[in-house]
Residue, then its C-alpha position, 0 to 999 in steps of 0.5 A: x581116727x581124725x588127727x588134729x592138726x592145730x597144734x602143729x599148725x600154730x607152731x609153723x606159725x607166729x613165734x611168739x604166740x606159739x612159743x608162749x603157748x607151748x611154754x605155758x603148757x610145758x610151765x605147769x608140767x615142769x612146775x609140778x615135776x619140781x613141786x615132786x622133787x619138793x614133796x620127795x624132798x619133804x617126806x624124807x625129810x622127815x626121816x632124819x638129816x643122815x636120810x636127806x643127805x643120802x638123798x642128795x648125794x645120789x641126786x646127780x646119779x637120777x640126773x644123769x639118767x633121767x637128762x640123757x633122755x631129756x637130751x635126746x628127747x631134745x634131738x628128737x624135737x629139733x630134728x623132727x621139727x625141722x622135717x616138718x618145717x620143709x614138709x618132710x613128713x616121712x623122715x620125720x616119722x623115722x626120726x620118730x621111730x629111731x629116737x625111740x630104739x635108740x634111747x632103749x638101746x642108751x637105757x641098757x649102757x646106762x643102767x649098766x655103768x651106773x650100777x658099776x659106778x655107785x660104790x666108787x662114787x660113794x668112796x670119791x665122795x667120801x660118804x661112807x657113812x651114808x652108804x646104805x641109804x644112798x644105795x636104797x634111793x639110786x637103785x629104782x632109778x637104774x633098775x627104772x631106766x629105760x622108763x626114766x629116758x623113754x620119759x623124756x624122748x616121748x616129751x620130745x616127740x609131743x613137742x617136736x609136733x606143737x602137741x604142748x597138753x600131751x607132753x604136759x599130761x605125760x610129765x604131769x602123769x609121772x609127777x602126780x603118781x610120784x606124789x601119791x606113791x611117796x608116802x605110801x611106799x616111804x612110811x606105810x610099808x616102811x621102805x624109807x628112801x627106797x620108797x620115794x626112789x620107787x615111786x619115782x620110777x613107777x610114776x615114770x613107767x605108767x606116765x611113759x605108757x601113756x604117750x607111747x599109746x597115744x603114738x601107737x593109737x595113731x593119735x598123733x600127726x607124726x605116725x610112730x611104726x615099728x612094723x617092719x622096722x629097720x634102725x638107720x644109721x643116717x636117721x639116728x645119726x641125725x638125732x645123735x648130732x643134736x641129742x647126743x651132745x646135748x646128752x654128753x652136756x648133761x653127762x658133764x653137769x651130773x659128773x660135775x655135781x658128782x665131784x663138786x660134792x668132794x669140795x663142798x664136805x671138805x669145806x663143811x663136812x658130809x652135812x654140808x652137802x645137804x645144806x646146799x642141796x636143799x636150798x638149791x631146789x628153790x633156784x631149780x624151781x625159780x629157773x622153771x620158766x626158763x627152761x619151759x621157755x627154751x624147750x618150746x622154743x626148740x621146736x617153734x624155731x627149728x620149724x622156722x629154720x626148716x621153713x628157712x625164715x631165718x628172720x621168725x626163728x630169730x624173732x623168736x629167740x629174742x623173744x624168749x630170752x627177754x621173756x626169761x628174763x623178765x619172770x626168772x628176775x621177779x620170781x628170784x626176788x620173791x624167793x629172796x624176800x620170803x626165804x625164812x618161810x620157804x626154808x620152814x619147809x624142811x625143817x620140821x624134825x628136830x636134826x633139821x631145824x638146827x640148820x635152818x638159819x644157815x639154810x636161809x642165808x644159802x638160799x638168798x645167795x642163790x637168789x642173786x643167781x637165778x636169772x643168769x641161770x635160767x639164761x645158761x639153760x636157754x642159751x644152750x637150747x638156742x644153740x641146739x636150734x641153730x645146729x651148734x650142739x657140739x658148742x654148747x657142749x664144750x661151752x658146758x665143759x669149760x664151764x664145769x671145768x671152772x666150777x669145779x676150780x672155783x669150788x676147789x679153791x673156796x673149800x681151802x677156806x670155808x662153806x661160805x666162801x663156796x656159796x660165794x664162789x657157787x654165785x660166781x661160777x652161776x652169773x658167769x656161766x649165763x652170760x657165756x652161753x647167751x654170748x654165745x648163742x648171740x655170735x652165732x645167730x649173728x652169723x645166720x641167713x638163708x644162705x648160710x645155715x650152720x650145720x653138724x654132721x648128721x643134722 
């Protein structure tokens, strides 16, 4: 079967053209993933404000395993595009090969501790109330695994070759199936939040499918082969020095949203963990571009420093964080305008329309925070590109630390004071990672390309 290359030409290419075209692609996946979560969030909804709050008190735990394959899907396209950019296809198609295993093997100690972790996370989090729900939503998701991280490693392998509509259709694929199922599951066989947790998973197993064909057909430039194959340590290695800390970075938010929802009940009781997690599905929405921007950024500017053009792999993140900027700051104050009717959504059952006028004024603080947001995304993939993963990840770790803090000492007072200090942290964690991200690509030439073990 012929192969066609023109998407991975286009990427080894200008940046900025295939930057905006992959960013386009992977703009309308994401955008109908998180019109998913919106969908998932309104169908329960209607099942009453102690359902939707189940819902979001487990949304870290779904976090956490879909984003350590994200993670390592963010390995696998680094790497791998940087093989390509010094022509080294043969190492790349083991990159291939071994992101694959390893994220089968990272599936089975995942499931496996959060499955040993759900009960003592409720009893952290104080939610026993919830219990039984919080329970039906999560256990799709650990039962799922391996297809929720294989979801995001085989997105990653379509990027790392410039393949932008192939990794769209898989996400698109997942979401749209997620979509269609949640009804059916949640009311017509009566499964309640069980139901939107299946669908999920499901969505996910078939949309996974579908890319593993397209590799195994032999589809795509980058050949994925198991036959006769041996895992390499050095190969892994070389995934792991990218994947694994931006891995242990999404371990560190999901752990830090998991204890955050201690302050925010004690600021304002179990339903205040739903009148902050409701509106934060609009900033998530708002910051989309953003993170479209940085994940077809990755592979356009990590083929660049493989080509060793320093000069284009710079170019190219100049480019993509004045663009952030630009469509993360209209879209905020479009939301901010128009808040009353967003929040509209989620408040049709009776139990919710009660909260919605806080809910409105929680999401137009949000609002105020959505670009630096969409900055801290980017900043962090930046420095996945330029090799300095493990800073990223400690940058993370401060951050969270300060979140944390932050919310800590708010709760003392009230539910609005940490809404307040939640707009701070935000604001101060976008300018940290994009001052990082700065310092260190100022340091960066030909001769002196920064470097972890493994990469």
């Amino acid at each position: 079967m012929k192969k066609d290359d023109r998407e991975m030409r286009r990427m080894l290419g200008e940046p900025k053209k295939a930057i905006r075209s992959l960013a386009a692609a992977l703009s309308l996946s994401y955008l109908v993933i998180q019109l998913n979560i919106f969908v998932d969030t309104f169908w329960t909804s209607g099942l009453g404000d102690m359902d939707m709050t189940a819902v979001s008190m487990m949304s870290p735990i779904y976090w956490i395993i879909t984003a350590t394959g994200v993670g390592l899907g963010v390995g696998a396209a680094s790497t791998i595009s940087f093989r390509i950019g010094e022509g080294n296809m043969e190492r790349a198609e083991k990159l291939a090969a071994n992101s694959v295993v390893l994220g089968l093997l990272t599936s089975v100690f995942v499931s496996a501790a959060m499955m040993l972790l759900i009960d003592p996370i409720i009893d952290l989090m104080g939610a026993d109330e919830v219990r039984d729900g919080s329970v039906a939503y999560v256990f799709p998701f650990i039962a799922m695994g391996s297809a929720l991280i294989l979801n995001g490693i085989i997105s990653g392998l379509l990027r790392s070759e410039g393949a932008g509509r192939k990794s769209m259709i898989v996400l698109i694929v997942s979401a749209t199936l997620n979509m269609a199922l949640d009804p059916v599951l949640i009311y017509g066989l009566g499964m309640g939040v069980a139901g939107a947790g299946w669908a999920t998973s499901v969505g996910a197993l078939i949309s996974t499918a579908l890319g593993l064909y397209w590799y195994m057909s032999g589809r795509m430039n980058v050949a994925l082969s198991f036959r006769g194959f041996r895992p390499d340590r050095g190969v892994m290695a070389e995934v792991m020095g990218i994947g694994g800390p931006r891995t242990a970075e999404a371990l560190v938010t999901g752990t830090t949203n998991i204890l955050q929802r201690i302050f925010i009940i004690a600021a304002g009781g179990t339903v205040a963990v739903m009148l902050y997690n409701v509106p934060f599905r609009y900033p998530t929405l708002a910051i989309v571009p953003a993170e479209a921007i940085g994940a077809a950024m990755i592979p356009v500017c990590s083929a660049a420093l493989g080509q060793k053009d320093t000069a284009k792999m710079k170019l190219g993140m100049l480019y993509s964080a004045k663009l952030s900027i630009a469509i993360t700051s209209a879209i905020a104050l479009t939301v901010f305008v128009f808040a009353d009717p967003l929040m509209g959504v989620f408040t049709t059952s009776e139990s919710m329309a009660s909260h919605k006028e806080e809910l409105v004024w929680v999401l137009r603080m949000f609002c105020i925070f959505i670009p630096f947001d969409g900055l801290r995304k980017l900043g962090s993939c930046m420095l996945q590109v330029l090799r300095r993963s493990k800073l990223s990840t400690a940058a993370m770790l401060l951050w969270g630390v300060c979140k944390l803090t932050a919310y800590a000492a708010a709760s003392l007072y009230s539910f609005e004071a940490l809404i307040i200090a939640c707009v701070g942290v935000y604001v101060f964690g976008g300018i940290l990672m994009m001052g990082l991200s700065y310092h260190v690509s100022k340091k960066v030439d030909e001769r002196h390309m920064p470097r972890e073990p493994g990469c």
